[in-house]
N, C-alpha and C positions, 0 to 999 in steps of 0.2 A: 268263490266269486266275490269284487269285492263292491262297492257305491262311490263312487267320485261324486260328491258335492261340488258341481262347478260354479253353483249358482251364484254364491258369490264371490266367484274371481272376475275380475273385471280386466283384470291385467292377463294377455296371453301370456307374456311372461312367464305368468305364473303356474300356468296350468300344470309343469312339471312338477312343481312342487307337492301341488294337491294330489296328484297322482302315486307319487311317493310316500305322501300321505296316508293314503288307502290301501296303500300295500303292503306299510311298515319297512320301509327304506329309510332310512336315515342317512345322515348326512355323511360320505365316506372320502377323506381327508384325499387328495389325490385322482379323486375317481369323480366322473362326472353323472350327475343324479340322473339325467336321462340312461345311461349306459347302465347305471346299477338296477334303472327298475326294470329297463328291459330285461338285464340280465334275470332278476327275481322274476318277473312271469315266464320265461322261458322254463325256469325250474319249476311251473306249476303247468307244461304244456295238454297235459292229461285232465286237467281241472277246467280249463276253458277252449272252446275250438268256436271260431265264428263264421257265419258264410256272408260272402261281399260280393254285394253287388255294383259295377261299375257305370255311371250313368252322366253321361254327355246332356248337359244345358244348354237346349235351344238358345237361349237367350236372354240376358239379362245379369242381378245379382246371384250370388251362387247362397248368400246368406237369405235371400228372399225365396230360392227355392228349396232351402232346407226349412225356411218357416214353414212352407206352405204345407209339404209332406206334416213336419210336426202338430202344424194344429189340425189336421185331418187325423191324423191318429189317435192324436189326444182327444177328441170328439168323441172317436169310436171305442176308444177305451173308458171313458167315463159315461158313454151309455152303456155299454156290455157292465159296469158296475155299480148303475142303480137302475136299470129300466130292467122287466122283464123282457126274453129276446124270444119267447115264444106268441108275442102279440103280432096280430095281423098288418097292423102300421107303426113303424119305430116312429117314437120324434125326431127329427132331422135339424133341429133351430141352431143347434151347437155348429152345425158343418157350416164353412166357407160360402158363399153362394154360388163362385165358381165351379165348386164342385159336385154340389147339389145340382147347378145346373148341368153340366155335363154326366151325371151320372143320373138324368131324367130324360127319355124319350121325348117327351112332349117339349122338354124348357127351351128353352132362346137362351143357346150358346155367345156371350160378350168377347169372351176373354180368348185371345187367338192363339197362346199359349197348352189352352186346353185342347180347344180344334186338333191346333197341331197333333199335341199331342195323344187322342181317340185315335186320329189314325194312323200314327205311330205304332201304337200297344196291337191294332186292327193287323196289322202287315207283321207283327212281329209274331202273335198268338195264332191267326188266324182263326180268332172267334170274336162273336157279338161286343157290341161294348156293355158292361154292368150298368147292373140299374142301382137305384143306390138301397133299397133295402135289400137285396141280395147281397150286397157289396157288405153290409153292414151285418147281417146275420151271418159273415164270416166269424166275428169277436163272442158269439156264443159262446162261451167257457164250456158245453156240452158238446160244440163242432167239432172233429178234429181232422179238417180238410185244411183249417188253415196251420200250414207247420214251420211257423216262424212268430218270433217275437222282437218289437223293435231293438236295437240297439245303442244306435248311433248316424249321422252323418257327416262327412270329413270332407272337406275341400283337400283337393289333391289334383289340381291343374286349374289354368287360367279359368278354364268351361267347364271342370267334370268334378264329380264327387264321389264317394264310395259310400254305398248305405250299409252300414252293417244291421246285420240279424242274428238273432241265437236260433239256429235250427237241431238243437238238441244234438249236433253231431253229426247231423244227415246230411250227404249232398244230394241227394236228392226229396225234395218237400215241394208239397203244392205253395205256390209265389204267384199265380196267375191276378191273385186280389192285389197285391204288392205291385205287380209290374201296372195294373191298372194304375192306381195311385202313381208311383214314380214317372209313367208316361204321361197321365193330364196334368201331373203337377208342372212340366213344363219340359219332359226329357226327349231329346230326341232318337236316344239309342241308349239301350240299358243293358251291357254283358254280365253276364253272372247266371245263377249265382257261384262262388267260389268258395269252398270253403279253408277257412286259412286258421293257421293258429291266432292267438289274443293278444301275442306280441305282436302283430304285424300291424293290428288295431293301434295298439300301443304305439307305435314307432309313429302313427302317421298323426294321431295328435299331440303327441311329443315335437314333434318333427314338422310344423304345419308347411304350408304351399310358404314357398319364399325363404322357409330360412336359411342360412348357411348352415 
């Protein structure tokens, strides 16, 4: 497995390169650096497998609704890593208010992207909508109901994005907490999940929407 520091590429451009980077590609006289890393993950296909999910954008930017997914994770990840998760009320202050709201029976839903999207995830699962400290007592490091760990999000059409997950290998893992999230965050239809080798990850942010 390897770490792409993206953080500070500012230039798409360059993303190739960081990734080449990470993987110990070098630079090969003739051959083109996307080509060669794919080629090199392809040769580690036993070493990473990812499962993707594909998720149509109601509306809007597609970089605003991959914020949205990410700070909601990143919420629930840096509670699950200093809060005890065996307490009776988590803190909730780190979460979005959109999403606190929609993941609280009681709140005043604003944001018409979440609406939509409850009963999206409602018609798709056919169960209740989460609340949000259930929702949250998924990132327990003791649960192991929830069988996926972030990966990634890719633009991959004018409207749609692919979320990737590391599910250990498995096509099939409880995602009912995930499709929550990917549905209020603002999706209208989410297929998946899929699971695909790490070059195809590869390929798609090597490769972004538009390029030739």
């Amino acid at each position: 497995m390897w770490f792409v520091d993206l953080v500070p590429v500012t230039d798409p451009g360059r993303v190739g390169a960081a990734v080449a980077a990470a993987v110990g590609v070098g630079e090969q006289p003739g051959r083109d650096t996307d080509d060669a890393v794919l080629a090199a993950l392809a040769d580690h296909r036993a070493l990473l497998v990812l499962a993707a999910f594909t998720v149509d954008v109601a509306d809007g930017s597609l970089e605003v609704y991959a914020q949205r997914v990410r700070r909601v994770l990143s919420a629930a990840l840096h509670l699950a890593c200093t809060a005890e998760l065996d307490d009776e009320d988590l803190p909730a202050d780190e979460f979005p208010d959109w999403f606190t709201a929609i993941s609280t029976r009681e709140g005043e839903v604003h944001e018409t992207f979440a609406r939509d999207g409850r009963t999206a995830y409602m018609n798709r699962s056919g169960g209740d909508p989460w609340s949000l400290q259930n929702w949250i007592y998924r990132f327990d490091p003791a649960e192991d109901s929830r069988g996926w760990e972030f990966w990634d999000v890719v633009p991959v059409g004018p409207s749609r994005v692919r979320v990737w997950v590391d599910s250990w290998e498995e096509s099939f893992f409880g995602s009912v907490d995930l499709l929550w999230l990917l549905y209020t965050a603002g999706a209208s239809h989410v297929e998946g999940p899929e699971v695909r080798e790490a070059s195809a990850w590869a390929s798609e942010i090597l490769r972004p929407v538009g390029a030739s």
